[in-house]
py3Dmol code that shows the C-alpha trace and the ligand (Angstrom):
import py3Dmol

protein = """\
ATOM      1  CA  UNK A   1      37.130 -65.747 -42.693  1.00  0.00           C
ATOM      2  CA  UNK A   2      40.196 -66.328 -40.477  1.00  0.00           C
ATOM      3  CA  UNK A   3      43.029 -68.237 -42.680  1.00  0.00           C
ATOM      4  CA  UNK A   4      43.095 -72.284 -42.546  1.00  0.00           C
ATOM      5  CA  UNK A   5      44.715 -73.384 -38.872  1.00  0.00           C
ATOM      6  CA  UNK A   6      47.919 -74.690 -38.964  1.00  0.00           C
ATOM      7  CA  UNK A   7      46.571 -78.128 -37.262  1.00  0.00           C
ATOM      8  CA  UNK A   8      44.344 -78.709 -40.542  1.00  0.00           C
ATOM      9  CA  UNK A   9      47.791 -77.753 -42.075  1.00  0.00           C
ATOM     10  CA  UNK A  10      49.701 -80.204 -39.615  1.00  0.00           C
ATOM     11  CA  UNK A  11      46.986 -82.880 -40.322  1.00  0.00           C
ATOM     12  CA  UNK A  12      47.480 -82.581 -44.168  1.00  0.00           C
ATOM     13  CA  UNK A  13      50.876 -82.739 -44.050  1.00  0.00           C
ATOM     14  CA  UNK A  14      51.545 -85.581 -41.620  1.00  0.00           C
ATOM     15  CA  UNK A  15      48.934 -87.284 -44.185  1.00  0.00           C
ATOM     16  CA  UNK A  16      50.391 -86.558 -47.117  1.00  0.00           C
ATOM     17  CA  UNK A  17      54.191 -87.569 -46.610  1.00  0.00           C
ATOM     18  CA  UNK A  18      52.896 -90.726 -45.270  1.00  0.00           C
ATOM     19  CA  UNK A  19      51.834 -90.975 -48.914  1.00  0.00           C
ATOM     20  CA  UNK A  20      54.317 -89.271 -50.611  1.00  0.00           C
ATOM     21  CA  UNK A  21      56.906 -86.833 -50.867  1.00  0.00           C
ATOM     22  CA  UNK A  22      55.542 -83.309 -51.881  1.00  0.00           C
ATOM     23  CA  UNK A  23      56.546 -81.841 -55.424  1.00  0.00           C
ATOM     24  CA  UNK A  24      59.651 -79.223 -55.004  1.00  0.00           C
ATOM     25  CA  UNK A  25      59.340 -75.768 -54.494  1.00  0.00           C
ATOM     26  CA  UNK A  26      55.369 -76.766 -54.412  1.00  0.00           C
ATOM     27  CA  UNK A  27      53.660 -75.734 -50.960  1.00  0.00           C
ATOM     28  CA  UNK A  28      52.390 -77.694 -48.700  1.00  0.00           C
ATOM     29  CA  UNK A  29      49.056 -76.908 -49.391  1.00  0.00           C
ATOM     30  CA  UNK A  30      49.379 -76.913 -52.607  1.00  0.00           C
ATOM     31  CA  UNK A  31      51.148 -80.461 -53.000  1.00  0.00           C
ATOM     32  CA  UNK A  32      48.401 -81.515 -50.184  1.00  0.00           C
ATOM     33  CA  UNK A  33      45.344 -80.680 -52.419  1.00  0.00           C
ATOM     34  CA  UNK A  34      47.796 -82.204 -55.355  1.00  0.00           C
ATOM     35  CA  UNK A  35      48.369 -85.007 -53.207  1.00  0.00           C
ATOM     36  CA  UNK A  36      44.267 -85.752 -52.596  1.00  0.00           C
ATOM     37  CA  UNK A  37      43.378 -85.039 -56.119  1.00  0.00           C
ATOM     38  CA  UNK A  38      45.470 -87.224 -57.982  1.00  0.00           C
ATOM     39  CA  UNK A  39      45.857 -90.401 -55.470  1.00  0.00           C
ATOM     40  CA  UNK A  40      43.849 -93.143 -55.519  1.00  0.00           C
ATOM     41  CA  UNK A  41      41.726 -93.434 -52.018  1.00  0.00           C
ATOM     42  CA  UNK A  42      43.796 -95.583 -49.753  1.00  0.00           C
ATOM     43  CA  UNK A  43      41.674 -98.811 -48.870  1.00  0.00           C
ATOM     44  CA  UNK A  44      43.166 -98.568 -44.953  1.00  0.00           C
ATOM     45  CA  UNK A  45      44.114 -94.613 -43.993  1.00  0.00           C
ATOM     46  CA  UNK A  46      48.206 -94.498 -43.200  1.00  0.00           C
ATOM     47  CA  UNK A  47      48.816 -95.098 -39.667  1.00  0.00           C
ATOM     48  CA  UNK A  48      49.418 -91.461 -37.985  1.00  0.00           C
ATOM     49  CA  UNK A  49      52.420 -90.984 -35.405  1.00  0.00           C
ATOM     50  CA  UNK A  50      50.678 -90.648 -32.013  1.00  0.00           C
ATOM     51  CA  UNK A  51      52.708 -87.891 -31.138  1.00  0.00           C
ATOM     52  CA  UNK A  52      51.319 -85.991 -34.178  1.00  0.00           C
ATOM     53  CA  UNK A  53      48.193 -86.974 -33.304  1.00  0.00           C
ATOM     54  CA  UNK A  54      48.454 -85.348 -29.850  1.00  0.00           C
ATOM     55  CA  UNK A  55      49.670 -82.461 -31.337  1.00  0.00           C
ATOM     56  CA  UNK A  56      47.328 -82.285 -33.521  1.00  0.00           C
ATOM     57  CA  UNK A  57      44.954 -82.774 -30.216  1.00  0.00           C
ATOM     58  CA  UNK A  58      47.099 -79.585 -28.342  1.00  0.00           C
ATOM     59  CA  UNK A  59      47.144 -77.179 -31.259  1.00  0.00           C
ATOM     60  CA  UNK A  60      43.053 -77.648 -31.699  1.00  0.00           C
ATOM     61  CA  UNK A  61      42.374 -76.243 -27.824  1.00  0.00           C
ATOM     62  CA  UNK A  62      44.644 -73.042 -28.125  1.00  0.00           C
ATOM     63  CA  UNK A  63      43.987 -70.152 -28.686  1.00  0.00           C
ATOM     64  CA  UNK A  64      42.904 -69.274 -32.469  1.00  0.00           C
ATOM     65  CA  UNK A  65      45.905 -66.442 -31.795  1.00  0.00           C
ATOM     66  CA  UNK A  66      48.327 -68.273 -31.069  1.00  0.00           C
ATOM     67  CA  UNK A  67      46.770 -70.636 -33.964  1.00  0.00           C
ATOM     68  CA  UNK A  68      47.592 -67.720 -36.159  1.00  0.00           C
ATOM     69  CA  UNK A  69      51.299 -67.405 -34.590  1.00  0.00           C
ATOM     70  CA  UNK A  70      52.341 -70.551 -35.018  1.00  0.00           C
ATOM     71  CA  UNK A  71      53.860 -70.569 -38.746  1.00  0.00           C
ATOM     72  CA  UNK A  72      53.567 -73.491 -41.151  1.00  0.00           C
ATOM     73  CA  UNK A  73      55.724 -76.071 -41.002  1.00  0.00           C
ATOM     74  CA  UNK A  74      56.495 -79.844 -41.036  1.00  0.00           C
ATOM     75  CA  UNK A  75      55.586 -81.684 -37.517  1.00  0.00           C
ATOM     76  CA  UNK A  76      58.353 -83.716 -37.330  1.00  0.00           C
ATOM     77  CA  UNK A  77      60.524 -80.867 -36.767  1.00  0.00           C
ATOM     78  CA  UNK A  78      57.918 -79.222 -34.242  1.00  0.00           C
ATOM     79  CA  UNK A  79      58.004 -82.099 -31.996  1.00  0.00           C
ATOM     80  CA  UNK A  80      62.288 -82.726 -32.715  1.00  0.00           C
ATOM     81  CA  UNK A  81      62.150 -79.179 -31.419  1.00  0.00           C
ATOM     82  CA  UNK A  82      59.779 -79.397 -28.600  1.00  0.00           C
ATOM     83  CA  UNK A  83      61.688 -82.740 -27.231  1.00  0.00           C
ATOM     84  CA  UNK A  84      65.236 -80.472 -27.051  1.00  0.00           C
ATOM     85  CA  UNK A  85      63.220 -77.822 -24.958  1.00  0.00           C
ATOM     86  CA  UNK A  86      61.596 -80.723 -22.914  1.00  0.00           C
ATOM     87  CA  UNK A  87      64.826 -82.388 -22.062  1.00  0.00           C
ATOM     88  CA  UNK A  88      66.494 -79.095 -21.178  1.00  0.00           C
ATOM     89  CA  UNK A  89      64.024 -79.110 -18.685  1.00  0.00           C
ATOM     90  CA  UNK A  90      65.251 -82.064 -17.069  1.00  0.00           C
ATOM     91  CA  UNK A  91      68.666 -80.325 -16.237  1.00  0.00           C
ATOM     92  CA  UNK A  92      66.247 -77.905 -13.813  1.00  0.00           C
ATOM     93  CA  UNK A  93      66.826 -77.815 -10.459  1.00  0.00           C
ATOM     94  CA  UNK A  94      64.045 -80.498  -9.513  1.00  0.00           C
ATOM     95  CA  UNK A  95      63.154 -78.983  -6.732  1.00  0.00           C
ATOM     96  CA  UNK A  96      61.832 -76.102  -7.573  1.00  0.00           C
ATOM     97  CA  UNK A  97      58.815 -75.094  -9.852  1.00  0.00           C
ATOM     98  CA  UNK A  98      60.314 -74.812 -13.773  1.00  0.00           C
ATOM     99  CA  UNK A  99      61.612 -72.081 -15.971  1.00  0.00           C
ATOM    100  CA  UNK A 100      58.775 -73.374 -18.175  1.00  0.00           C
ATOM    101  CA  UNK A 101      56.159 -72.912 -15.680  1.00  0.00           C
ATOM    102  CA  UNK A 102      52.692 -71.326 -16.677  1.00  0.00           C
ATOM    103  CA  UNK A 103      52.261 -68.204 -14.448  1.00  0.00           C
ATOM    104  CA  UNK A 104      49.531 -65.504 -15.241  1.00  0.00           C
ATOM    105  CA  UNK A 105      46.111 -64.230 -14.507  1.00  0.00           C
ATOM    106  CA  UNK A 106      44.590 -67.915 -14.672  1.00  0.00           C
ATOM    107  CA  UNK A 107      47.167 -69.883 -13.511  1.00  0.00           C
ATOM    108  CA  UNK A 108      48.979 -69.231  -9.836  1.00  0.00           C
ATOM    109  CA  UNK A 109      50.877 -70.206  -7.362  1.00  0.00           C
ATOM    110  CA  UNK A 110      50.501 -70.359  -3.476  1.00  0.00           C
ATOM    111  CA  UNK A 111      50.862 -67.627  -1.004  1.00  0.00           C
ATOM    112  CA  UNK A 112      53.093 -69.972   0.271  1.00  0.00           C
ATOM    113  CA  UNK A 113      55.651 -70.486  -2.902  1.00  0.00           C
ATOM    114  CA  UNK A 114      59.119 -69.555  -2.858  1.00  0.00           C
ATOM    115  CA  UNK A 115      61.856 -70.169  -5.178  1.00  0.00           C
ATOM    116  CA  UNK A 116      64.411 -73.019  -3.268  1.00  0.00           C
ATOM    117  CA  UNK A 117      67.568 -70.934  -4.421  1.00  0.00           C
ATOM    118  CA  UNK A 118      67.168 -67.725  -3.840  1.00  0.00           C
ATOM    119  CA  UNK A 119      70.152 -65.480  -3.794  1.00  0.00           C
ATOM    120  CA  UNK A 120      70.659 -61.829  -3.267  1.00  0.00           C
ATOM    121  CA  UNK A 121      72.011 -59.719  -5.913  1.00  0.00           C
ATOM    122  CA  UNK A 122      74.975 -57.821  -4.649  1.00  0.00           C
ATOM    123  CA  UNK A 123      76.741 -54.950  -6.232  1.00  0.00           C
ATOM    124  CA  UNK A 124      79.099 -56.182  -8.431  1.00  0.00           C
ATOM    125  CA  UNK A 125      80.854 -55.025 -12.164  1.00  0.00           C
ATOM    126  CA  UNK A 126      78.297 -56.628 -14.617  1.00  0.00           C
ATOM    127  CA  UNK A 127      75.724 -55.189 -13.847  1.00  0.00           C
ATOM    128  CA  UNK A 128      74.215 -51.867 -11.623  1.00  0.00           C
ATOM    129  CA  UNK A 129      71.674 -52.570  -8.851  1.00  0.00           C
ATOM    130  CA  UNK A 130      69.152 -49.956  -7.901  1.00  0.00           C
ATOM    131  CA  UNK A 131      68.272 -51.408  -4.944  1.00  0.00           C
ATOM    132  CA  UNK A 132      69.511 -53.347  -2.442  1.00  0.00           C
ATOM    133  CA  UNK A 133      66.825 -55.501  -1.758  1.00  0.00           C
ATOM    134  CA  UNK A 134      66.766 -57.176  -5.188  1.00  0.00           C
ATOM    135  CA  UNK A 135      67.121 -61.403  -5.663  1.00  0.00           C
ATOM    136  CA  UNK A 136      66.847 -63.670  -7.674  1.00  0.00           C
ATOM    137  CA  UNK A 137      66.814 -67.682  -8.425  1.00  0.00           C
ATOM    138  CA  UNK A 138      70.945 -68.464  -8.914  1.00  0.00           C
ATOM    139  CA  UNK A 139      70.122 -70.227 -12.168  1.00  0.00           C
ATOM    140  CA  UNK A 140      68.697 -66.732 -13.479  1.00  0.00           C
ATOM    141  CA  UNK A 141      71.239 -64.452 -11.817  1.00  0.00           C
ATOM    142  CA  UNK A 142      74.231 -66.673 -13.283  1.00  0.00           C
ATOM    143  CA  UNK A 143      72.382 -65.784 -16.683  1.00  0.00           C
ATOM    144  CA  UNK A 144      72.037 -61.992 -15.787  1.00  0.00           C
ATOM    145  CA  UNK A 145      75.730 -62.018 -15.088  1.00  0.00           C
ATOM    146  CA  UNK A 146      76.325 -63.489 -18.537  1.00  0.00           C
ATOM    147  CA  UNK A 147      74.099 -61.555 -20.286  1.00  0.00           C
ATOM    148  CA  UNK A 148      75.286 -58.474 -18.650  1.00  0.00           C
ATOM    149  CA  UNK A 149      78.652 -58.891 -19.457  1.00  0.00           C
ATOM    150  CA  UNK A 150      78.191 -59.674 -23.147  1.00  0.00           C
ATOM    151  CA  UNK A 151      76.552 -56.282 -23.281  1.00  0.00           C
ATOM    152  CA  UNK A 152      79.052 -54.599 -21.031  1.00  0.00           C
ATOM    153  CA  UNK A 153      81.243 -55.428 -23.901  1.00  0.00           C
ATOM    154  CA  UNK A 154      78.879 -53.842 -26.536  1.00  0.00           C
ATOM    155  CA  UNK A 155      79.350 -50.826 -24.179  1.00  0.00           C
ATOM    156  CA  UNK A 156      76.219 -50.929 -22.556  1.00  0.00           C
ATOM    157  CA  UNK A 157      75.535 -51.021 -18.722  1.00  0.00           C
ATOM    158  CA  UNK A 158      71.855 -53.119 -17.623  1.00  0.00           C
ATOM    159  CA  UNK A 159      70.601 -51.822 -14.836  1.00  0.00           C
ATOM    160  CA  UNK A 160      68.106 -53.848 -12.402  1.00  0.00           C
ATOM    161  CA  UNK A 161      65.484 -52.113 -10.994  1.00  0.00           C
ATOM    162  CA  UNK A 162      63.370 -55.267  -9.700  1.00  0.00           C
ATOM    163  CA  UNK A 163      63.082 -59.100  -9.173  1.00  0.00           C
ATOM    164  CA  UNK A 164      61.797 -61.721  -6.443  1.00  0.00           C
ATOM    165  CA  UNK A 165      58.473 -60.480  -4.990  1.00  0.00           C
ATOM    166  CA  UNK A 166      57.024 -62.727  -2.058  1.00  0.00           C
ATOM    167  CA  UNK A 167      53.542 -62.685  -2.429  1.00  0.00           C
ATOM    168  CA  UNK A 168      53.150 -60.440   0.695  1.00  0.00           C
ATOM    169  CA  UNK A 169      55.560 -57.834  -1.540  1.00  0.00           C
ATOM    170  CA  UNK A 170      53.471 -58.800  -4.721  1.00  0.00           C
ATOM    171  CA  UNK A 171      50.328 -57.780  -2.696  1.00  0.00           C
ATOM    172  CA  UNK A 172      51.425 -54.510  -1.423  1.00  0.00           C
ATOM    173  CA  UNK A 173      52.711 -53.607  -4.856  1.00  0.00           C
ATOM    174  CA  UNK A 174      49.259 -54.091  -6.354  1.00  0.00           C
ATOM    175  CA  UNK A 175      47.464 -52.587  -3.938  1.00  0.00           C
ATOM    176  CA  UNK A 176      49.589 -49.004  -4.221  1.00  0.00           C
ATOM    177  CA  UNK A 177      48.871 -49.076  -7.890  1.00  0.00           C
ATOM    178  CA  UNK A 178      45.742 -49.474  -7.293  1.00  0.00           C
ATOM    179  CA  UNK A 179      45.837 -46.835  -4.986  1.00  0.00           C
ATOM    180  CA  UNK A 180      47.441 -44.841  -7.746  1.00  0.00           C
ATOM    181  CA  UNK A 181      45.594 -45.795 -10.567  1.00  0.00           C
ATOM    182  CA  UNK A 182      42.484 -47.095  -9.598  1.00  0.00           C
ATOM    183  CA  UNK A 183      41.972 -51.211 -10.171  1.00  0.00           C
ATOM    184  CA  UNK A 184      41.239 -51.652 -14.322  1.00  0.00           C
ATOM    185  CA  UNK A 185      44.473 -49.343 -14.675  1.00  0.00           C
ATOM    186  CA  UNK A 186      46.292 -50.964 -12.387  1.00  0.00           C
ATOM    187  CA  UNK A 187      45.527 -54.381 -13.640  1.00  0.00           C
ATOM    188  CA  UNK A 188      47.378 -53.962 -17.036  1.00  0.00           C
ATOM    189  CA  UNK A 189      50.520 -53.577 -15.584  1.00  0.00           C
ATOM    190  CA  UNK A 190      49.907 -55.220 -12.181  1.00  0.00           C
ATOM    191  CA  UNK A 191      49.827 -58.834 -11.051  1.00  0.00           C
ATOM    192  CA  UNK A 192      47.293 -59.504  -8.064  1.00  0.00           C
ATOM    193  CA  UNK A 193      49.526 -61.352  -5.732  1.00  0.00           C
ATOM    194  CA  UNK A 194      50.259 -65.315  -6.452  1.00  0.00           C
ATOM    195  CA  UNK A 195      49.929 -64.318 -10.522  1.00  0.00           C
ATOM    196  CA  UNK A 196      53.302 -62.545 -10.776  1.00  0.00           C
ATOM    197  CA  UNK A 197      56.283 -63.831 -12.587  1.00  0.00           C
ATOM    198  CA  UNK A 198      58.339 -61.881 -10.181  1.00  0.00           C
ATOM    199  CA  UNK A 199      57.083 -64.536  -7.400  1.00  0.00           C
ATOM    200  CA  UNK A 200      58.875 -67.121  -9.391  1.00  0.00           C
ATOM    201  CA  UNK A 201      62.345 -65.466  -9.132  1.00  0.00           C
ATOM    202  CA  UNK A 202      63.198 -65.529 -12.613  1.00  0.00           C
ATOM    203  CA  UNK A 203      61.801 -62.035 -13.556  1.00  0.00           C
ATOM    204  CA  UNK A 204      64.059 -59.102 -13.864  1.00  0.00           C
ATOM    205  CA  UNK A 205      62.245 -54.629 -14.463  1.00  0.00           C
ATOM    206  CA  UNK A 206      65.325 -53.411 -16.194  1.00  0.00           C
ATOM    207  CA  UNK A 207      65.566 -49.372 -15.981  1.00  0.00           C
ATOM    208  CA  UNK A 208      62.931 -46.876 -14.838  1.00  0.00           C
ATOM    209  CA  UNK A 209      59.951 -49.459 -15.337  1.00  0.00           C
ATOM    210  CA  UNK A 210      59.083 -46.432 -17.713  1.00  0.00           C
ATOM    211  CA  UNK A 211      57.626 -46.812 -21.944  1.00  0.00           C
ATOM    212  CA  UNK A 212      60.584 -44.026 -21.969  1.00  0.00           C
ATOM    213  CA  UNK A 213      63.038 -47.671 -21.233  1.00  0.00           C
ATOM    214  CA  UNK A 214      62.486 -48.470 -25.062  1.00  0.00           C
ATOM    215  CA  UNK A 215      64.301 -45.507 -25.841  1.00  0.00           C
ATOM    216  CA  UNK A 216      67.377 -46.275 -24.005  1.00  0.00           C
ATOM    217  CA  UNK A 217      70.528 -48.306 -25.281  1.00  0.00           C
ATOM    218  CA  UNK A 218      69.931 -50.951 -22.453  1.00  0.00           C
ATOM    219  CA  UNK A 219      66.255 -51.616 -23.878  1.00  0.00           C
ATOM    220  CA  UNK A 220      67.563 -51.745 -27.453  1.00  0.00           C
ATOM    221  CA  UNK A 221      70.765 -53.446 -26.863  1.00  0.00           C
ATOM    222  CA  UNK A 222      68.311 -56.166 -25.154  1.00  0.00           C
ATOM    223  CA  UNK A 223      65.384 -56.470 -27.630  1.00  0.00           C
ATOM    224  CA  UNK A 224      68.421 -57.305 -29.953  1.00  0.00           C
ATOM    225  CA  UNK A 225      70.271 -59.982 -27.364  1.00  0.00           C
ATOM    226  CA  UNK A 226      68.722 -61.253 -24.403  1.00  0.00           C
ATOM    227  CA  UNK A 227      67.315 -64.043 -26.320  1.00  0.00           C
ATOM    228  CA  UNK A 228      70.795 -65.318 -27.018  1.00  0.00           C
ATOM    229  CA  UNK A 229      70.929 -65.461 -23.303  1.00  0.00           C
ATOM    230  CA  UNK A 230      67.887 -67.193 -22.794  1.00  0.00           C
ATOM    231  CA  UNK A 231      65.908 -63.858 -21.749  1.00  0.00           C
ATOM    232  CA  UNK A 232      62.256 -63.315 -22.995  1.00  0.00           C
ATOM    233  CA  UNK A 233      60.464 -60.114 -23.048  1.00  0.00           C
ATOM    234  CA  UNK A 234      57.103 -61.203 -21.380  1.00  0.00           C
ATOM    235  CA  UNK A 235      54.978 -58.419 -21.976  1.00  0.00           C
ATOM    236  CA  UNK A 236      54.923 -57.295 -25.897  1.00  0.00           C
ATOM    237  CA  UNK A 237      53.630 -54.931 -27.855  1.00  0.00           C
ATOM    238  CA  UNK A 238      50.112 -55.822 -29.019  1.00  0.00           C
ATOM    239  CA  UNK A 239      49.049 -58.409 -27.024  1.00  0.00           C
ATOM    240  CA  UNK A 240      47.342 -57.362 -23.538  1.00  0.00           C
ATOM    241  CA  UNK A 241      44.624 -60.062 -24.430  1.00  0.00           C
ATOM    242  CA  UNK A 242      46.995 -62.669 -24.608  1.00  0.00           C
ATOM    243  CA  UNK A 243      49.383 -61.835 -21.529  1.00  0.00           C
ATOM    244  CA  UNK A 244      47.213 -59.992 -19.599  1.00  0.00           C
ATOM    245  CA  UNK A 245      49.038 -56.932 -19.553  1.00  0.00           C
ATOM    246  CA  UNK A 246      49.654 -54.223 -21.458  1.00  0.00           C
ATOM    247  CA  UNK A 247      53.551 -53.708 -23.155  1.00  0.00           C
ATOM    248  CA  UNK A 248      56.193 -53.608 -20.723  1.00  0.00           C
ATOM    249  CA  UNK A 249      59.530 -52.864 -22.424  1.00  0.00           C
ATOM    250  CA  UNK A 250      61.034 -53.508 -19.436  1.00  0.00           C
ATOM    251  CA  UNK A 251      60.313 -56.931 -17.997  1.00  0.00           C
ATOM    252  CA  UNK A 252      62.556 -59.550 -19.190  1.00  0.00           C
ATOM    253  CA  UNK A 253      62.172 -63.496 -17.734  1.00  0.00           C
ATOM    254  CA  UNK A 254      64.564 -65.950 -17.685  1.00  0.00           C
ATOM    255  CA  UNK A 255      63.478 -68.980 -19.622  1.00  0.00           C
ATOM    256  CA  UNK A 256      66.917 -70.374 -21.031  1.00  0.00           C
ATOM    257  CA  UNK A 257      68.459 -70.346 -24.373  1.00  0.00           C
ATOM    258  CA  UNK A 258      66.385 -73.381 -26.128  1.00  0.00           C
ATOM    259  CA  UNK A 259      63.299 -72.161 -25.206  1.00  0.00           C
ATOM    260  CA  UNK A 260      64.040 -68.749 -26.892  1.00  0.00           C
ATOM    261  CA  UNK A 261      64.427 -70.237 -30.060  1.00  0.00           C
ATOM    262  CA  UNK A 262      61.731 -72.656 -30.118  1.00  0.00           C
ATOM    263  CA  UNK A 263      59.400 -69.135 -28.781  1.00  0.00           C
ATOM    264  CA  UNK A 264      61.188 -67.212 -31.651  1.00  0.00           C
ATOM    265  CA  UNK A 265      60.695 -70.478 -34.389  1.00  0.00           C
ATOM    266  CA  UNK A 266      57.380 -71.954 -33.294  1.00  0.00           C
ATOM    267  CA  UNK A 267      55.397 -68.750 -31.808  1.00  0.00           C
ATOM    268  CA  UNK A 268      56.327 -65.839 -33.209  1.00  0.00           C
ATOM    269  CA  UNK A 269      58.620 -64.825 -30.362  1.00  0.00           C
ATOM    270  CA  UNK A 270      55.531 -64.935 -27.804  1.00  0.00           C
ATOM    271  CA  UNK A 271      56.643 -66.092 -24.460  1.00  0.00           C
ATOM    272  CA  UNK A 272      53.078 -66.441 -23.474  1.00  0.00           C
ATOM    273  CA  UNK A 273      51.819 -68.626 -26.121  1.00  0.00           C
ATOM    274  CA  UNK A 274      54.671 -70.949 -26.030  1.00  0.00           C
ATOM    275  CA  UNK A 275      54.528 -71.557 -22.290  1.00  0.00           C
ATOM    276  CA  UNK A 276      50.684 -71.908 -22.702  1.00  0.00           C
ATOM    277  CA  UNK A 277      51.302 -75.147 -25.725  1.00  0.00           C
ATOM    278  CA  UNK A 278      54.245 -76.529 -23.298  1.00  0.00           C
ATOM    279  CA  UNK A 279      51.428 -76.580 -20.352  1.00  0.00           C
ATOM    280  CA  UNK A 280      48.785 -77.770 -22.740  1.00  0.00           C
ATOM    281  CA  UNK A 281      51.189 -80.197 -23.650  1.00  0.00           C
ATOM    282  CA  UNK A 282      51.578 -81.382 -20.402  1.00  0.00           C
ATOM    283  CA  UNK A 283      48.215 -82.075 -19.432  1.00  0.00           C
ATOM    284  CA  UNK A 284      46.996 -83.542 -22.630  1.00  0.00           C
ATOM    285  CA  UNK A 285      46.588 -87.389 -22.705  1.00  0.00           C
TER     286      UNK A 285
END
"""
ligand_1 = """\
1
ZN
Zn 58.074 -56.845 -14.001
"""
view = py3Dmol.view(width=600, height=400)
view.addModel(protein, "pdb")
view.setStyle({"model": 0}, {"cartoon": {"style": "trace"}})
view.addModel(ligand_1, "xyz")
view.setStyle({"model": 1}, {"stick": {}})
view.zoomTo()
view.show()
């Protein structure tokens, strides 16, 4: 039996501190069940928030993984928390696709689609290019700068091994690892062109795109920080049937401070599952 979903957990609580407030130090489930046991059946059920209610709505048509990442908690705070991260969002340039935006196997974008602000990364003292090809959307190379530097100063260098892909790029990049690998191989670690995060300009392969990355101070100095500098790791450990890849130690996105925290509060640190609520969010009545 998989453990109660938080919704039913959402559900009670919303419920329940319309009634009253829970007994201290008592859980919520426990001052729920508490709660229905010893009050007398309303005659007319407490009017629910409508926000809670479409959260309530959201949370029942994800994923029962992310279900299962999402800890307890009170709603209230959920949505206070969600609203910062949505108004953030404003401050994006508007003409251009979001930080937030859903990209992966299922959901795309054109053949067409380029970031609006695009700007080449030039050698420079934060941090080392190994290419010179390399760009990136000026909102996320401002961030690599400042990132960078705040680990220069821990006395580590980040080195940036990839970043835009066009789709043509994306395409030929796929189709040499499938070359090399043959196409279910290639796949977990892969995007088929139009699926890539890379497309969206906001994607940095730190290192030697190697497992042997995690070993290096640059990988650990940013599995520590680059959340504090709005960086997510994409690809973790563990969950190739969520992201669609398998663990890629070295593939940070840009996704902005806020959003960090709500992925590291609200998701268990999953990129994936947070953008996939945000978009569910979106879309729900
Ligand atoms: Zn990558």
């Amino acid at each position: 039996m998989r453990k109660p979903i938080l919704l039913l957990t959402f559900f009670t609580i919303s419920l329940f501190t319309a009634c009253a407030k829970p007994k201290q130090n008592a859980s919520a489930s426990q001052a729920a069940a508490t709660s229905s046991a010893s009050q007398p059946v309303a005659e007319s059920a407490p009017a629910i928030d409508p926000k809670i209610q479409k959260l309530n709505r959201v949370l029942m048509s994800m994923t029962d993984r992310c279900k299962d990442a999402i800890p307890n908690g009170d709603p209230n705070e959920f949505l206070a928390d969600l609203e910062k991260v949505l108004q953030i969002e404003k401050a994006f340039p508007s003409d251009d696709l979001s930080l937030y935006y859903l990209i992966d196997k299922k959901h795309t974008v054109g053949a067409d689609y380029e970031p609006k602000h695009l700007r080449k990364l030039v050698a420079n003292d934060d941090y080392i290019i190994n290419k010179t090809t390399l760009a990136l959307r000026e909102d996320a190379d401002d961030a690599l700068h400042e990132m960078a530097r705040a680990a220069k100063k821990d006395g580590v260098t980040l080195d940036v091994s990839s970043t835009y892909r066009s789709y043509e790029t994306q395409e030929r990049t796929f189709n040499y690892w499938v070359s090399v690998d043959g196409l279910e191989e290639a796949e977990r670690e892969s995007a088929r062109p139009g699926t890539s995060q890379h497309q969206l300009g906001a994607a940095v392969d730190f290192g030697n795109i190697e497992d042997s990355y995690a070993l290096t101070d640059g990988c650990k100095w940013l599995n520590a920080h680059a959340n504090e500098y709005g960086w997510s790791l994409s690809f973790p450990q563990g969950y190739e049937d969520i992201t669609g890849y398998r663990w890629e130690c070295w593939h940070f996105r840009y996704i902005g401070v806020e959003a960090c925290r709500f992925q590291n509060k609200w998701f268990s640190g999953i990129q994936q599952f947070m953008f996939e609520f945000i978009d569910a969010w979106k879309n729900m009545e």
